[in-house]
N, C-alpha and C positions, 0 to 999 in steps of 0.2 A: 406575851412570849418575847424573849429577847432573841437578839441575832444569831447569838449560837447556837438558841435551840432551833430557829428556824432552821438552819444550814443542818440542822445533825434529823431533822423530821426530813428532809429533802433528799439528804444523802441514803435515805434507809429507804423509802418511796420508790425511786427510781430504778434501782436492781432491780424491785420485786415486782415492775414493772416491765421491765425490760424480760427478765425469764417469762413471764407470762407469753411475750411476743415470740418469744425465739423457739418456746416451746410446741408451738403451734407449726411454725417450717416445715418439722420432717411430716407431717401429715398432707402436705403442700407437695412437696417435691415427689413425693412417692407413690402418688396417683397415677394411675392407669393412663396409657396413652389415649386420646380422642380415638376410635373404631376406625376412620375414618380415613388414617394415616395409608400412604401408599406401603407396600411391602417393596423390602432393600431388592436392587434391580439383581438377576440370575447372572453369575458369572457367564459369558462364552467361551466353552471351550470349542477349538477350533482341530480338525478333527488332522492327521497326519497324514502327507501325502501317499495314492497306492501306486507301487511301481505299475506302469503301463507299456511299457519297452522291452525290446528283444529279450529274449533267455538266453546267461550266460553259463554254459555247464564247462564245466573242465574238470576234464578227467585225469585225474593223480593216481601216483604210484599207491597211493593209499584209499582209492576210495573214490566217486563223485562227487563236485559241488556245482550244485544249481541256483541262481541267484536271477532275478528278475530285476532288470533296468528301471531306473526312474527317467525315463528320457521326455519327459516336461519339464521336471527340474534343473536338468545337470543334461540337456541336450550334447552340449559338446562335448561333454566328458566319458556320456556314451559312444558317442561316435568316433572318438580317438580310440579308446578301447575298442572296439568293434573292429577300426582299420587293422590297428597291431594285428588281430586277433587273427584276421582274413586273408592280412597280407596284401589290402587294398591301400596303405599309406607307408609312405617311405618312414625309412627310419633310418638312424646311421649308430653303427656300435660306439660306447663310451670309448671304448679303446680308439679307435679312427678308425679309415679304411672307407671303401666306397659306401655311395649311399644305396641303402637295400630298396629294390623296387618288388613288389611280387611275393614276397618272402613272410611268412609266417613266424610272426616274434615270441608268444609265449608259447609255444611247443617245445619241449627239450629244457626250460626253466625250471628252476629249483626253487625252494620255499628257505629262502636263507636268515629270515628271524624269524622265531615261535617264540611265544610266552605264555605259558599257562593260566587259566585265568582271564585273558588280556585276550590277543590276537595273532592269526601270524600273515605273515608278509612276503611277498614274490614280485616274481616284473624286474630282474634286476638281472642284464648281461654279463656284469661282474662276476654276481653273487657276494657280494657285501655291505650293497646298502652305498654303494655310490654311483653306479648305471645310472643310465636316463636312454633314450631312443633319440638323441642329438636336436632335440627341441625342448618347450615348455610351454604348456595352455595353461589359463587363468583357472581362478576358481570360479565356484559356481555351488555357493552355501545359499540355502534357502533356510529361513530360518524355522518355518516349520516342520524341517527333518530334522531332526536329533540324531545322537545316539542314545537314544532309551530304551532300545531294545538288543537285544544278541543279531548277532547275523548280519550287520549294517557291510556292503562293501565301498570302499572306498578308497583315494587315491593318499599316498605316502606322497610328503614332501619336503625341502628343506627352507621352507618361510611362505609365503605370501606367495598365491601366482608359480610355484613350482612346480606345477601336475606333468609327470610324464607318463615312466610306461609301471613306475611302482604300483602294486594294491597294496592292500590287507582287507583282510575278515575279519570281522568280532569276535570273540566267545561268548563276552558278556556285554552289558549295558554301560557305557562308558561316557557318562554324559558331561565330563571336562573334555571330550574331545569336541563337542560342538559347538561349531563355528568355525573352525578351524582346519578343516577337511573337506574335500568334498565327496561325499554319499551319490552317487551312482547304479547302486542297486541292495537288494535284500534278500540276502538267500535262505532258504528255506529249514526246517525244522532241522533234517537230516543233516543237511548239511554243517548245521553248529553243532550236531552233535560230534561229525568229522574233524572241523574244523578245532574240538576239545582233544580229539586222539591226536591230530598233527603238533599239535600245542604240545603235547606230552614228552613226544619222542625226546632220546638223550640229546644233548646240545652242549657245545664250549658256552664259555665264559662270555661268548658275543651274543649268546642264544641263537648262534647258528646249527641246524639238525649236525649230527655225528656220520650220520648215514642218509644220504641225500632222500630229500620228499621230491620226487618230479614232477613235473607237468606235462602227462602227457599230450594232451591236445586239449585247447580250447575248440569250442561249438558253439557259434552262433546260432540260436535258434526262433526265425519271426514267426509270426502269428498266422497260422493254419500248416506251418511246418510240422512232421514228426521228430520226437526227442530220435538223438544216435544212439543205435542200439549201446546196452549197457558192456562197457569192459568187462576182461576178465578179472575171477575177484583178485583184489593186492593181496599181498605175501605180507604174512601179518610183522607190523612194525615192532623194532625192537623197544619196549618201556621202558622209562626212566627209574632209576632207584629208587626207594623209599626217602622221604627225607629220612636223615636220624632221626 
């Protein structure tokens, strides 16, 4: 045998060699795991906190909302609302003038942004979203509150550490708001469905209501208290147009 044939017996060998081996792998890799193997660890989900703190009712020109404090979470946040609410914590008007001792701050307030959909918003001596009660408390985001459900309350602000005497209520689930608010209570079924008719009513271009929502009294209510008897019923709100 010469050299060349050597090299050309060798070169034709080895493929036929080589697929032999290679053909063999996927029998290899596609074997059943050992029995033996642990199962992948269970996610924790970790369950969302239940409001435990006073009952907030406030009674509107339109209806009641009853909302339950998270006061583990967002302790301070309920207690400054509670003060405004009582008239147990001074406040002083955005406009100036003395500071209020005694005085009961969301009674006689108006709901001066609604948004359908979305939320609407009160707490403001103005009435347009620049009031404050001549202070400012921190937040108090927990991060196992969201907003992932309807009905969340919580404080309006304008950055970081803004909390005054602003709320809103949810309609819907708005979970780009979390982190970023702080969640102080969770009102109840009926409630969001109120808080979809106040959302409704007509509004200017700032989505402030056309025909005032008011507040007629807030109601602190703790634990072995009875609710305040129910107002009378509201004078049905005027509805928005249709879109076109």
């Amino acid at each position: 045998m010469t050299l060349c044939n050597c090299r050309r017996t060798f070169s034709v060998a080895l493929p036929l060699a080589l697929c032999a081996a290679f053909a063999a792998l996927p029998a290899l890799t596609q074997s059943a795991p050992p029995p033996d193997l642990p199962d992948a660890p269970t996610p924790i989900v970790k369950a969302e906190p239940v409001p435990t703190g006073p009952t907030v009712v406030i009674d509107t020109s339109m209806g009641r909302l009853t909302c339950k404090t998270f006061d583990k979470q967002a302790p301070n946040a309920v207690a400054n609302f509670i003060g405004l609410a009582e008239g147990t914590k001074d406040w002083t008007a955005t406009s100036g003038g003395p500071k209020q001792h005694g005085k009961r701050f969301y009674d006689g307030l108006t709901f001066h942004r609604v948004i359908p959909g979305f939320m609407v918003q009160a707490g403001d001596t103005v009435g347009d979203g620049t009031g404050d009660p001549g202070y400012f408390i921190n937040d108090e985001i927990d991060p196992a509150l969201t907003f992932s459900v309807p009905g969340r309350l919580a404080y309006a602000n304008s950055g970081p550490n803004t909390n005054g005497s602003q709320f809103f209520i949810t309609e819907a689930a708005v979970d780009e708001l979390s982190g970023h608010y702080t969640i102080f209570g969770q009102c109840d079924a009926h409630s969001v469905l109120l808080v979809a008719s106040i959302a409704r009513v007509q509004r200017n271009s700032s989505d402030k209501p056309l025909s005032p929502v008011t507040i007629n009294r807030v109601t602190i209510v703790r634990e072995g208290q009875p609710m305040p008897p129910e107002p009378n019923p509201p004078a049905p709100a005027t509805p928005a147009p249709p879109a076109p």
